[in-house]
N, C-alpha and C positions, 0 to 999 in steps of 0.2 A: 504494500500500500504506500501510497508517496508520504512524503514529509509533507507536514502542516503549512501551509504558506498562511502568512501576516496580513491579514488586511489592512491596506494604506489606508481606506477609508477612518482605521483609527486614527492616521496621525495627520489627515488633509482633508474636510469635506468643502468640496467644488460648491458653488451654489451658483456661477454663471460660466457658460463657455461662449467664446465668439472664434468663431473657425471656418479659417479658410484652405478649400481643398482644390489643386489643380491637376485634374489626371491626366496623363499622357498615353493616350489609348495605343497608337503605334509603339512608344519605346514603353508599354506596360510596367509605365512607372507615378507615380507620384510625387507630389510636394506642396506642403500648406504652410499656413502659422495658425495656433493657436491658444488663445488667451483668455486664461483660466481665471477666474476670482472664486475664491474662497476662504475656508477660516483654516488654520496649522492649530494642531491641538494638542495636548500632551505636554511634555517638558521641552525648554532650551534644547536647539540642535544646530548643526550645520551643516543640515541638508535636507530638501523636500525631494520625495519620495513618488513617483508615475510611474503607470503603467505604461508599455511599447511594446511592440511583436517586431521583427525585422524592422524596425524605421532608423534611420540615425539622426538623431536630433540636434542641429548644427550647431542654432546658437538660443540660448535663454537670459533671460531677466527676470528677476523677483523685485518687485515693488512692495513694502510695507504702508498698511494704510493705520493713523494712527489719530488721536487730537491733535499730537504737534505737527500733524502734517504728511504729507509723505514720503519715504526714505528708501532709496537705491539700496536693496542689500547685494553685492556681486559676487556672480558667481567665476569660480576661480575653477573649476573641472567638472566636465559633463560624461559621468560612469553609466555607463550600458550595461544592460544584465543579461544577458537572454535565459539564463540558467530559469532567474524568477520573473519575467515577462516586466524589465523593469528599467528607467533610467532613472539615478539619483545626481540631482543638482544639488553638488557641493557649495558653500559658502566661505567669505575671511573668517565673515561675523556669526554671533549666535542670531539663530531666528527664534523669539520666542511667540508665546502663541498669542493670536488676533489676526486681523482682516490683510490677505495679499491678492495681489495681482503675479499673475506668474506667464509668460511668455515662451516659447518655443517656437522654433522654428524647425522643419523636419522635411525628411523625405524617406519617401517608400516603397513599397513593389502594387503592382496591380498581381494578386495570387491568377492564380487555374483553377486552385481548387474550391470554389464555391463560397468562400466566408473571405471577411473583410469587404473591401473594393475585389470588384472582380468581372471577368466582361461574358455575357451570353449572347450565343450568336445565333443566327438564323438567313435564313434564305428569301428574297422578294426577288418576284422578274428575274431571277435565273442568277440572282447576286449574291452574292456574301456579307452577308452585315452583321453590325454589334452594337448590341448594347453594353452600357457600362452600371451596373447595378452595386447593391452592398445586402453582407447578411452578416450583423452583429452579435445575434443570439448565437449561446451564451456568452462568451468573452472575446471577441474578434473587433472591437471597436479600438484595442488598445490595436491591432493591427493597420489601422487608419489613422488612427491619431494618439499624442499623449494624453492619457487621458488617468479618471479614476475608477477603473474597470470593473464595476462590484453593483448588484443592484441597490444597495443602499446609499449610494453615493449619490443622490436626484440630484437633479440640473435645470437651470434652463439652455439650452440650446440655441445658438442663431448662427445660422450655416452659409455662407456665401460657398459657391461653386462653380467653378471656370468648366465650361461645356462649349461643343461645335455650336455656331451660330443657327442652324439650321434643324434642329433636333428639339422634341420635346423634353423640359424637365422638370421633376417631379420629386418633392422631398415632404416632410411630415407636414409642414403648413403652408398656409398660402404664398404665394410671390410678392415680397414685399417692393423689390426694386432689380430694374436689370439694366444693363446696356453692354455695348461693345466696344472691350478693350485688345487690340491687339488679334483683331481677326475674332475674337474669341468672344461668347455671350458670358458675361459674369450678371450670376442672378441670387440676390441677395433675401432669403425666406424669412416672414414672420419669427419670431420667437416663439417657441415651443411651450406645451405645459410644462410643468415642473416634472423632471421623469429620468429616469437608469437609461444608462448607456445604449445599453443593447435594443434601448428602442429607438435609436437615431436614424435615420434612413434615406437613399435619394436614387435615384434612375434617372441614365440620359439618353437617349437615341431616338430612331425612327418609330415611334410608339401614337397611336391612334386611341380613341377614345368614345364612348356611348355616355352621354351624362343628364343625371333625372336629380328631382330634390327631395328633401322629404318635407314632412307638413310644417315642421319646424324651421323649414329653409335650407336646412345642410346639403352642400352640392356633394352628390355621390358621383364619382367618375370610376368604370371601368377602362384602363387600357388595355390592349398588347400589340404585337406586329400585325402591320398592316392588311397581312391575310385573314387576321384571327379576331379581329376588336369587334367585327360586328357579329361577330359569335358569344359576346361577353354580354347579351339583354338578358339572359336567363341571370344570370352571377347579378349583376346590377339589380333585379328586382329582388332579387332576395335581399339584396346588400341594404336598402332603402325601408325592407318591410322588417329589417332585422334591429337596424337603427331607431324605428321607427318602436319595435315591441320594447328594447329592450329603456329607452326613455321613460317608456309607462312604465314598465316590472321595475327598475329600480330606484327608479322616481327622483333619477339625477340626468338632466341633460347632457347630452354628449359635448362635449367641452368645446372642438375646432368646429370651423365656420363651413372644413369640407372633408371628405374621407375617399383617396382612391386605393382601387385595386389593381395591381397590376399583375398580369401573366409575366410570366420570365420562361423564354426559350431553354436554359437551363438554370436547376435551382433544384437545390440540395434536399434541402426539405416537401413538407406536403402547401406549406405555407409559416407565412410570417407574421405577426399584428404589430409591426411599427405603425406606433399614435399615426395613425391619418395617412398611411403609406404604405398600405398593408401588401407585400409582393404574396404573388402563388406561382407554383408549377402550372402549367400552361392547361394541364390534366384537371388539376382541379378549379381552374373560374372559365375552363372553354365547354359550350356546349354547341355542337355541329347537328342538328338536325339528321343529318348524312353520315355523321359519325361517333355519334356519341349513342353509347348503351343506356339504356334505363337505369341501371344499376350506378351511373358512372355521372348522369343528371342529377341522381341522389346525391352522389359524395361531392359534386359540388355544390350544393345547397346545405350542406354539414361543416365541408369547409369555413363555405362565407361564413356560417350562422358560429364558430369556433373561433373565427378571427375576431369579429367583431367583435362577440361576448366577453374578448381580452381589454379592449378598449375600456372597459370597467376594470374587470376582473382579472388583473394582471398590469394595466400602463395605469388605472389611477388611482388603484393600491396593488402594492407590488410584494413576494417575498423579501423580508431582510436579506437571506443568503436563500443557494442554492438546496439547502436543507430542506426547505419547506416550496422546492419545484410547486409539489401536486395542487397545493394554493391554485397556483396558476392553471395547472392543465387539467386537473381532475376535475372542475370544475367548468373550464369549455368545452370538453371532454362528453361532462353534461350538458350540458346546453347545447351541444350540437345536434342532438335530438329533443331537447324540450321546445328550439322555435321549431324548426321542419314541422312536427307533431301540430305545433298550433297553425302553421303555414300549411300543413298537406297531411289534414288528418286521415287521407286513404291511405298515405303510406307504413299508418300503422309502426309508426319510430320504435315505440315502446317495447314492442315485441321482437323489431329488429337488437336495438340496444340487447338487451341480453343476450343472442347469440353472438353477436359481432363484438361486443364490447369484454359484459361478463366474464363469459367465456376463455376467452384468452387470459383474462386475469387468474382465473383461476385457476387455470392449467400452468402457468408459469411461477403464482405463487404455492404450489403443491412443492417446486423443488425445492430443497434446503437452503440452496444456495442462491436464495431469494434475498429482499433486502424490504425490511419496513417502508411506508409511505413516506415517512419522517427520515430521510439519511443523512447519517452527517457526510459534508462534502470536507475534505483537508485539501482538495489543489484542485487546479483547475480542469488538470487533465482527466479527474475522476465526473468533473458533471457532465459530459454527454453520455457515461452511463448509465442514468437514470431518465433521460428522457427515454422511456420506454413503458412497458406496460403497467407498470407497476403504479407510475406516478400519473400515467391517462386513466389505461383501463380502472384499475383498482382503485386508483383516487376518483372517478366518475361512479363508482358501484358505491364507493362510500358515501358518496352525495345522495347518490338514489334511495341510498339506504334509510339514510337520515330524513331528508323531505317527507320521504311516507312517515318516519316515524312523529314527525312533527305536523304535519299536514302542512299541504300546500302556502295557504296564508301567512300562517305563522312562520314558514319554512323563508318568504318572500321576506318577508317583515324585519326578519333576523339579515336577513341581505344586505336590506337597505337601512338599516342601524350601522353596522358593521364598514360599509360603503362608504356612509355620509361621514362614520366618526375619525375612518382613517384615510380619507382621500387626500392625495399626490402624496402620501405617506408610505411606510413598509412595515407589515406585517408578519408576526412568526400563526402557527396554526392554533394557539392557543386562545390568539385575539378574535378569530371568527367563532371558535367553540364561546366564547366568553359572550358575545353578540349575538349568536344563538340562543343560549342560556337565560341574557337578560331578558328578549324578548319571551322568549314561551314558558319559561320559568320551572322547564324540567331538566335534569342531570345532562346536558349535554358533555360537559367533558367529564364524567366518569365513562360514560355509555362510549365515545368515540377514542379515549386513549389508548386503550387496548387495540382498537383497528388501526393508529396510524402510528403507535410508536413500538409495534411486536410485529416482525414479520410471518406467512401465512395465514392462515385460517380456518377455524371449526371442522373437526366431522361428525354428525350428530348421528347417534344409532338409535333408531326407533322398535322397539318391540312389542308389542301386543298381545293380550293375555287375557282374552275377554273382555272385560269392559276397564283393563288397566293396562295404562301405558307407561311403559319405562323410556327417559332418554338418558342420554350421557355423549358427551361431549370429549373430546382429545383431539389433537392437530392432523388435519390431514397431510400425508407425505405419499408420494406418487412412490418414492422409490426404496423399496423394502431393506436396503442396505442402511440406508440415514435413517431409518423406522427402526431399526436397532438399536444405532446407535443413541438416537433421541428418547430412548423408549421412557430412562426415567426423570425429562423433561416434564416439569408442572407450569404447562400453558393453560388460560382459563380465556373467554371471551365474553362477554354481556352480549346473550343471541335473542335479536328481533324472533320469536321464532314464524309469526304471520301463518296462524293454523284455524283462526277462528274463535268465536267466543267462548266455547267450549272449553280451551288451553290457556293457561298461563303465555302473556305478552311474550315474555324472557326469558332465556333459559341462563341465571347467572352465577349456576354449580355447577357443580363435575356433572351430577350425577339427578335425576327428578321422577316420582314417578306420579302421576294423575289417575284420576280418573277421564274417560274419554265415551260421551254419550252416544258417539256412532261410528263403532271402529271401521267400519267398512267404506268410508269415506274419508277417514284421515289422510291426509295431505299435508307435510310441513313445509311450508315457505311460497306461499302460494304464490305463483307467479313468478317466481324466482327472485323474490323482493330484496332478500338478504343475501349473504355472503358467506354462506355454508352448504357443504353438500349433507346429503342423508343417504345413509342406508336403512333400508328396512327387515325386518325379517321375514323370510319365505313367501309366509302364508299372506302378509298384508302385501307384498310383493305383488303375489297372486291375483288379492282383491282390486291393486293399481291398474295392472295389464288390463283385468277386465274393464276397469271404466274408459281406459283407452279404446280399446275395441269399439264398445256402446259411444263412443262421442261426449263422452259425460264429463269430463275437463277442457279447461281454456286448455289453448296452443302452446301457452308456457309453462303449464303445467306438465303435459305431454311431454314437450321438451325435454324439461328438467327429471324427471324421474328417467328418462332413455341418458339421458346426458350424466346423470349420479351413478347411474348403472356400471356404464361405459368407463368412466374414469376409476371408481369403485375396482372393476376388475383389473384393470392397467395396471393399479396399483396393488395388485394382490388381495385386497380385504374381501374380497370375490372373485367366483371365476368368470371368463370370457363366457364359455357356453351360456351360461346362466343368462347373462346378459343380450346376446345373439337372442338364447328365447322369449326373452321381450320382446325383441325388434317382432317378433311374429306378431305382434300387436298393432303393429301400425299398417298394415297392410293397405288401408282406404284413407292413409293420409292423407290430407292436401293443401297444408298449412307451408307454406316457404321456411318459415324458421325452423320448425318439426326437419322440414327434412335438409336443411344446412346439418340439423344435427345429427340425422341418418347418415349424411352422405360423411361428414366427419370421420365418426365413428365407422364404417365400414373403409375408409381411406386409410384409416392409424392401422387396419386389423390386416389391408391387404398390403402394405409400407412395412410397418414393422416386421410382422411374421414372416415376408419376403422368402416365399416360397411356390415354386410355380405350380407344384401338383395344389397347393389351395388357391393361389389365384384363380386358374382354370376352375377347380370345385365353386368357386363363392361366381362364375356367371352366370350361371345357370339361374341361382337363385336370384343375383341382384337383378337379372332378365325378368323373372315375374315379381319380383317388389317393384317396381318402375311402373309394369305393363298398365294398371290402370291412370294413372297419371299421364301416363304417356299417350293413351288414346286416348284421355280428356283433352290434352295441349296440342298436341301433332306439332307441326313447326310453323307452321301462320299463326300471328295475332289472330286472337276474336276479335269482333265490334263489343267493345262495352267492356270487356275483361279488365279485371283486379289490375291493380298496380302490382300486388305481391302475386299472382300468374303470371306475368311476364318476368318478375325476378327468379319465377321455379320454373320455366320453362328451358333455360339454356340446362338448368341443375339436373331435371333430369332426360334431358338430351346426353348430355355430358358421362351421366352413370350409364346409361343405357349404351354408348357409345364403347367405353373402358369396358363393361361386358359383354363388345360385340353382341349386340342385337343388331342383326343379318341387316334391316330395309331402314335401321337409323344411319348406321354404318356407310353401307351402302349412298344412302341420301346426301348425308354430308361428303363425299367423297365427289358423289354429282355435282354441288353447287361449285366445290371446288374446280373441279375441272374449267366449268363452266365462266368462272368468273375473269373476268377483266381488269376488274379495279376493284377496291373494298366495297365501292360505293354498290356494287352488284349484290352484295348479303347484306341483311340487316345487323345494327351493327351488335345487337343482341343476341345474335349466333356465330359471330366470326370467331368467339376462344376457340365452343365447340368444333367450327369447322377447320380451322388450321390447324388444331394437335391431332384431331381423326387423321388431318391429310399428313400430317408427320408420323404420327407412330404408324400408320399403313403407306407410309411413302417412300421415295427412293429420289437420286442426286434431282431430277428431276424436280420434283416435289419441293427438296429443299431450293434449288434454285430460285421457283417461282415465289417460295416464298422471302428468299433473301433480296428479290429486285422488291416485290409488295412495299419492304423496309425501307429500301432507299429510296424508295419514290413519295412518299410517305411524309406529312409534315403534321399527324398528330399522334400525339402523346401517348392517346390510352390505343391506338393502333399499333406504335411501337411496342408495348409490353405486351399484347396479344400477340403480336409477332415474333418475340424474344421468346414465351412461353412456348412456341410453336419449335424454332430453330433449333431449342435448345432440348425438345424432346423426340428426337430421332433415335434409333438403336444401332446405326449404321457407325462402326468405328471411326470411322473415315468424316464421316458428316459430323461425329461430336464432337472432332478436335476441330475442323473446320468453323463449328460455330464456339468454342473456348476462344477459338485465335481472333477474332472478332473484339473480340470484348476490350482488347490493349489500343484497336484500330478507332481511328476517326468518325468511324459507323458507328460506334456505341455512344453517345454522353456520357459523360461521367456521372450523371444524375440517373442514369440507369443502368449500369455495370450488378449493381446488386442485387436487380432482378435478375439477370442473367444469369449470375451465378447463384441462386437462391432458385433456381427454376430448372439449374443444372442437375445441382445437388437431390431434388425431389424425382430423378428420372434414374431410375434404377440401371440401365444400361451404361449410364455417364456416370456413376456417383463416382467409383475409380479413377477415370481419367479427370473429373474434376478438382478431387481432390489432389492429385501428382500437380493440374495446374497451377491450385491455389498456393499448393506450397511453394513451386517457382515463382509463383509473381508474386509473391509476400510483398516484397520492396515496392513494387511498381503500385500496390495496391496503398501500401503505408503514405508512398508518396504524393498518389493523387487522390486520395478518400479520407488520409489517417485523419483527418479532424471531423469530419463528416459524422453528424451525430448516430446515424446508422454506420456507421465503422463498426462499432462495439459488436454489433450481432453477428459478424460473419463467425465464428465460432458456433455458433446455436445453430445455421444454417448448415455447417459442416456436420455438426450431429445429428438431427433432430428427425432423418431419415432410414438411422442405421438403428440396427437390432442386433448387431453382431459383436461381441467382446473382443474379439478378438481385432477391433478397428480400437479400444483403446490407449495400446502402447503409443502406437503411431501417431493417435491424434496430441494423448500427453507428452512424448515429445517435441514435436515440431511446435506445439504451444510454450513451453518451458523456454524453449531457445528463441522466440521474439515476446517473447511477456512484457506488457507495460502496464500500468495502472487504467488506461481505456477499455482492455478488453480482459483483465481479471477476472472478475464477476463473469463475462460473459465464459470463458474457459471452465470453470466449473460448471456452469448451469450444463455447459455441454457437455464434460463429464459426468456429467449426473445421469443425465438423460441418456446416455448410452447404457449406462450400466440399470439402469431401471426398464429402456425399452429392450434389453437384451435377457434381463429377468422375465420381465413378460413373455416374450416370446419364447426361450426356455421354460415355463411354467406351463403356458397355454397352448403352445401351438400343436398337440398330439388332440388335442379334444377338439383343438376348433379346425384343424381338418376334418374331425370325426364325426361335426355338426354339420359342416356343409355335405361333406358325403354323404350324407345321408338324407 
C-alpha cells in the first residue's frame, strides 16, 4: 500500500485563482500563469507548498497581504517533486501565516492519455480534426496547472484561454470577454462558483450545438462534431427536464446562468459533471435514430440524468477527501434512475436498477477482498480504485435502501436540509446521516454505519417450522477458502428485512425467531429493497418455485429468489443442481429483468464449468426455455410493444442463438450476408447479428466485419463490432484482432473493451492473456491512469474456472504490482480460486442435470 501523502490543503487554502492557459495543439505543449490568493496556515516557514504533474514552473512570486501593507517575500529556489506531485517555493524570509498572492509561471505537455489537457480527434469531409478538451477528475488539474489539488481546497476560478480564432469555446461559465491577440482568440470566462479543482473545465474546436432553456431561463447547450450535434435533441431534453426536476426536488436553484454538454470523440470515462461543462463519451449524449439501440437511448438518459444530479450533489457540496467518493457517486448512481422513472415511467427504472445496478454490487462485495463504502484513500494513486462498484453500485443500493426506509418525503427533506446547510462546502458521510436524522428523527446513523464503514454484506437463513420462523444472519462470502478463514469473524448488520406486517422491521441479532401467520407466502426482502441475500430451507424453497410458476410475485421478487439461489450455490452454501431446478420455474417468463437474470446465471454455469460435453448438454435445454418467448418476439418490432420487449428481444435472440437454435441461427446469419451498411439491421439486433456471424464465421466474415469498423463513426457500433472481432475461434483471426488493439483503429477509450471481450471468448482466453502480458508496458503507458486501468486484472480472471491459471496469473501480477491495481489483483485471485471450487464441486451433477 503507498505511503500517506500530506495534504497541502493543510498548510495553503486557495480561495481565488486567475489562470491563464495557452495550448499548442501542433507542438502538444503548453504554457500559462497562474495567480493564486489564498491564506498559508500552520506555523513560520520558508516555503509554500503546490501541487504539479510534469509542468516546470519557471518563475514565481509571493506577495504578503497584510494592515501594513503589502510585502515582496522572494523567492530564492523553485524545487520540483514528481516523486509527491509537487513544486515547493522556497523563500530568504519566514512566511508566516495570513493572506498571499502567489504567482507562477509554467509550462507543460498536452498528454494522449485522456486526463489533464488532452486532444480528441475525429473525422468531417474526409479530414482529420481535433479537438483540445480537459478531464480533471480525480487529481489531473495539478497536470494543467499549479495548483491545490484536493477536493477540499474550493476556489473561485476565472480562466482566460488562448484558442484558434475560428473554433468554438466552451469552459464552466459564460464568456465574459474575448478578442484577438496575435492571430489567436483569447477568451476571458465568468468567475466560477466557489468549487474543487477537479471540477474546472474547457473545450476548443470545430464543435456544433442544439440549445433550449429551461423555465427558469438557464441556456442548456448540447455540442459535439459537426456530424453528430444534431443527434444530441434526445440528450438536450433530458438535460433541461433534468435541471428543470431537480430545482423542485431540492428546492435550491441551479446556481450558473447556462449548463453544456459536450460529446468528446474520445474520453476516458462514461462522463464528467464539471459545474456547467459537463463533457461525455460520444456513446453516451448521441442518439442516431439509425443507430442507436433502445437499450443504448436509455443509458443516455441515465447519463445526462447522473451528471446533472452532480451539479448538486457533488460541485455544491462536495466530499472533504477521496474517502467519502460514494457521497458523490452512490448517490447519482441513484438518481440516475429516480428522474428517467419520473421522465419514462414505461421504462420501469426501478426494476431495471436492481439487476443492473444491485447486482453487480453484490457479486463483487461477496469477495473478501472487497473494500467498505467508506475507504480510506493515503495517495493519490490509490483513488481510481474505488471508482468502481463498490462506491456507484453499493453506495446507490445504500440510498435505495435508506429512502424506503424513510419514505420518500422525508427521504427528500433530509436532502435538502443537508444541501442548503453545507452548500459550496465539503462534506464527510457523517454530515448527511446527521441531516437525515434531524429531519425524520429516526436512528439514521446507527442503522447506516454498519453498511458504509464494514465491508460486505448479510446472509440471512430463513427456516420454517410450521407456523415459526427462524432467521440468522452471518456474512456472505462467495469463496469457501476466505469462509474458512473468516469463519470466526463476528460481523452483525441492522437488516431492513421488508417481509411485511406480519415480521419484525429489523433483523438487529445474530440470531430471531417469530412467529409467521402464512408461511406459505413468506418472502424476505420484497423486491429486492435491501442488501442481503436469503437462503431458504427446502421445503419453503419449494412453496417459492411454486408461486413463481402460478405468477403470484412481482418480477423482482422472481428475480431475487432465482438470483439468491444462483449465487447461494457458487458459493457452496448450496448446490448448482438445486438451483438449475428452480430455473424449471420460470419456464413462461416474460419479464426483461427475470430473464437478464436467467441468462446471467446460465452464462456463469456455461463460462465457468467450461466444459464442452455440458455446453452441448445445456442447448438442448436452453432451446426450449427461450422457445416460448421466442415465438412471442420473433425478430420485428410489434406496433405498440413494451419498452422492456424490445430490451428482451435481442436477450433472447442472443440465448437462443449461443444454443444454436437451427432458423434463429440460420436468420441472423441471412441478415448478415445481406447487409451493406449497419444502417440495413436494426440497431437492436446488430450485437446479436455480428457475434452469430463471428462465432459461425471465417476470414471472410471477419473481414466484412473489420471494414463495418473502419467505416464507422459511432461509438456504440464500434463496441458491437469489437464484441464481434474479438469473438472468432479461428487462431489466426484472434491474434489478428489482439494486434488491432496497439493500432490507430482502436481508441484508447476502447482498448478495454477489446480486451474484456477477449478474455470472455473461450477460444482466445490463452492467447489473450500471452498478449496482455506483452503489452503490460504499452498498456501502463497509454491507460495506466485511466480510472478503468485498475480492472484489467478482474477481467483476466473472472472467466477462468481453472486452478491451475493461478500460478501464472500471481506471478506476472507480483512482478508489475502498484498500489492502482492491488485490490484489483486479489479480487482476481479470489475469484479464480472460488470459480475453480465451484466448478470442482458442481460440475459432475450439473452435467448430470442437463443430461438428463
Amino acid at each position: 500500500m503507498s505511503k500517506k501523502v500530506r495534504r497541502l490543503f493543510e498548510g495553503f487554502a486557495p480561495t481565488h485563482y486567475k489562470l491563464f492557459i495557452d495550448p499548442a495543439r501542433d507542438a502538444m505543449t503548453i504554457r500559462g500563469t497562474v495567480t493564486i490568493k489564498g491564506v498559508k496556515k500552520g506555523r513560520p516557514s520558508q516555503r509554500l507548498t503546490f501541487h504539479q504533474n510534469g509542468l516546470k514552473i519557471t518563475k514565481a512570486s509571493i506577495v504578503r497581504h497584510d494592515k501594513k501593507g503589502d510585502q515582496v517575500c522572494a523567492v530564492d529556489r523553485i524545487n520540483h517533486h514528481a516523486n509527491y506531485n509537487e513544486v515547493r517555493l522556497h523563500t530568504t524570509g519566514l512566511l508566516y501565516g495570513g493572506s498571499y498572492t502567489v504567482t507562477m509561471h509554467f509550462e507543460g505537455t498536452i498528454t494522449r492519455t485522456m486526463e489533464g489537457i488532452y486532444p480528441s480527434s475525429f473525422k468531417h469531409d474526409g479530414v482529420e480534426k481535433q479537438l483540445i478538451a480537459t478531464q480533471f477528475e480525480s487529481h489531473h488539474a495539478r497536470d494543467a496547472f499549479p495548483c491545490i489539488d484536493e477536493p477540499e481546497a474550493k476556489a473561485v476560478f476565472q480562466l482566460t484561454l488562448a484558442s484558434p480564432k475560428s473554433e468554438a469555446v466552451i469552459s464552466n461559465t459564460p464568456i465574459e470577454t474575448q478578442s484577438d491577440q496575435d492571430g489567436k482568440l483569447i477568451t476571458t470566462f465568468e468567475p466560477t462558483p466557489k468549487m474543487s479543482t477537479y471540477l474546472l473545465a474547457f473545450a476548443y474546436g470545430e464543435l456544433q450545438y442544439l440549445e433550449a432553456k429551461t423555465k427558469s431561463g438557464v441556456t442548456v447547450r448540447t455540442y459535439a462534431t459537426p456530424d453528430n450535434y444534431k443527434f444530441t435533441d434526445f440528450a438536450l431534453e433530458v438535460a433541461v427536464k433534468s435541471l428543470e426536476f431537480y430545482n423542485e426536488y431540492f428546492d435550491i436553484p441551479y446556481p450558473l446562468p447556462k449548463c453544456d454538454l459536450i460529446a468528446l470523440p474520445d474520453f476516458a470515462s462514461g462522463a464528467m459533471e464539471n459545474w456547467g461543462c459537463l463533457t461525455f463519451r460520444e456513446h453516451a449524449l448521441i442518439v442516431d435514430p439509425a443507430n442507436t439501440s433502445v437499450s443504448s437511448k436509455q443509458y443516455v438518459a441515465m447519463v445526462v440524468a447522473h451528471e446533472v444530479a452532480h451539479q448538486w450533489f457533488g460541485n455544491l457540496v462536495t466530499m472533504r477527501w477521496w474517502t467519502d467518493l460514494w457521497l458523490n457517486e452512490g448517490f447519482a448512481n441513484w438518481m440516475e434512475y429516480f428522474v428517467p422513472a419520473v421522465l419514462f415511467p414505461e421504462w420501469q427504472m426501478w426494476t431495471q436498477y436492481i439487476v443492473d445496478e444491485q447486482q453487480p454490487a453484490l457479486k463483487l462485495d461477496a469477495l473478501q477482498n472487497t473494500h467498505p463504502i467508506e475507504v480510506p484513500i493515503n495517495h493519490p494513486d490509490e483513488i481510481r480504485v474505488i471508482f468502481d462498484t463498490i462506491s456507484y453500485n453499493k453506495g446507490g443500493s445504500m440510498i435505495q435502501m435508506l429512502a424506503r426506509y424513510l419514505g420518500a418525503d422525508t427521504f427528500r427533506d433530509g436532502l435538502r436540509h443537508y444541501l442548503k446547510k453545507h452548500a459550496y462546502g465539503n462534506t464527510d458521510t457523517v454530515d448527511l446521516w446527521d441531516a437525515l436524522e434531524t429531519v425524520s428523527s429516526k436512528p439514521v446513523k446507527s442503522l447506516m454505519q454498519a453498511w458504509t464503514s464494514q465491508a460486505g454484506y448479510p446472509l440471512v437463513r430463513a427456516t420454517v417450522d410450521g407456523t415459526q420462523l427462524h432467521l440468522s444472519q452471518e456474512p456472505f462470502l462467495v469463496n469457501p477458502v476466505e469462509r474458512e478463514r473468516q469463519k470466526d469473524t463476528k460481523k452483525l448488520w441492522p437488516i431492513p428485512l421488508v417481509a411485511g406486517k406480519d415480521l419484525p422491521d429489523m433483523l438487529n441479532t445474530g440470531e430471531l425467531t417469530c412467529k409467521v401467520a402464512n408461511p406459505a407466502h413468506l418472502k424476505l426482502n420484497h423486491d429486492q429493497s435491501s442488501f442481503f441475500r436469503t437462503i431458504y430451507d427446502a421445503q419453503q424453497l419449494k412453496r417459492l418455485a411454486a408461486q413463481v410458476r402460478e405468477g403470484q410475485l412481482s418480477p423482482l421478487d422472481r428475480f431475487g429468489i432465482l438470483g439468491d439461489a444462483f449465487e447461494a450455490a457458487k458459493a457452496g452454501y448450496s448446490d448448482t443442481a438445486a438451483a438449475l431446478a428452480l430455473l424449471e420455474s420460470y419456464q413462461h417468463e416474460d419479464n426483461n429483468a427475470v430473464w437478464d437474470g436467467i441468462a446471467a446465471s446460465l452464462a456463469a454455469v456455461r463460462t465457468i464449468m467450461d466444459d464442452d460435453a455440458l455446453r452441448e448438454a445445456m442447448k438442448p435445454y436452453t432451446r426450449k426455455l427461450v422457445a416460448a418467448q421466442l415465438a412471442r418476439l420473433g425478430w420485428q418490432e410489434n406496433p405498440g410493444e413494451s419498452h422492456f420487449d424490445r430490451l428482451l428481444r435481442p436477450t433472447i435472440l442472443a440465448m437462443a442463438a449461443v444454443a444454436d437454435e437451427e432458423m434463429v441461427v440460420k436468420e441472423a446469419l441471412h441478415r448478415f450476408q445481406e447487409m451493406q451498411k449497419p444502417e440495413d439491421i436494426t440497431p437492436d439486433l446488430r450485437g446479436v447479428i455480428y457475434t452469430t456471424a463471428a462465432r459461425k464465421g471465417n476470414e471472410q466474415t471477419f473481414e466484412k466485419l473489420l471494414n463495418l469498423y473502419k467505416e464507422t463513426t459511432s461509438s456504440e457500433e464500434h463496441i458491437n463490432l469489437a464484441a464481434a472481432l474479438t469473438d472468432f475461434e479461428q487462431p489466426e483471426l484472434i491474434q489478428r484482432a489482439l494486434d488491432l488493439i496497439t493500432t490507430d483503429l482502436v481508441r484508447l477509450q476502447d482498448v478495454l473493451y477489446w480486451i474484456a471481450y477477449s478474455f470472455m471468448n473461450r477460444f482466445a482466453r490463452e492467447a489473450t492473456w500471452k498478449w496482455l502480458t506483452a503489452h503490460w508496458q504499452w498498456l501502463q503507458d497509454n491507460l495506466g491512469n485511466d480510472l478503468a486501468f485498475a480492472r484489467m486484472p478482474v477481467y483476466a480472471a473472472r472467466a477462468s474456472g481453472h486452478k491451475d491459471f493461478l500460478d501464472a496469473y500471481k506471478a506476472f501480477f507480483t512482478s508489475v504490482m502498484e498500489p492502482s491495481i492491488e485490490r484489483a489483483v486479489k479480487q482476481g485471485l479470489e475469484m479464480i480460486e472460488w470459480q475453480s471450487a465451484w466448478r470442482e464441486r458442481d460440475l459432475p451433477a450439473v452435467k448430470a442435470f442437463f443430461k438428463a
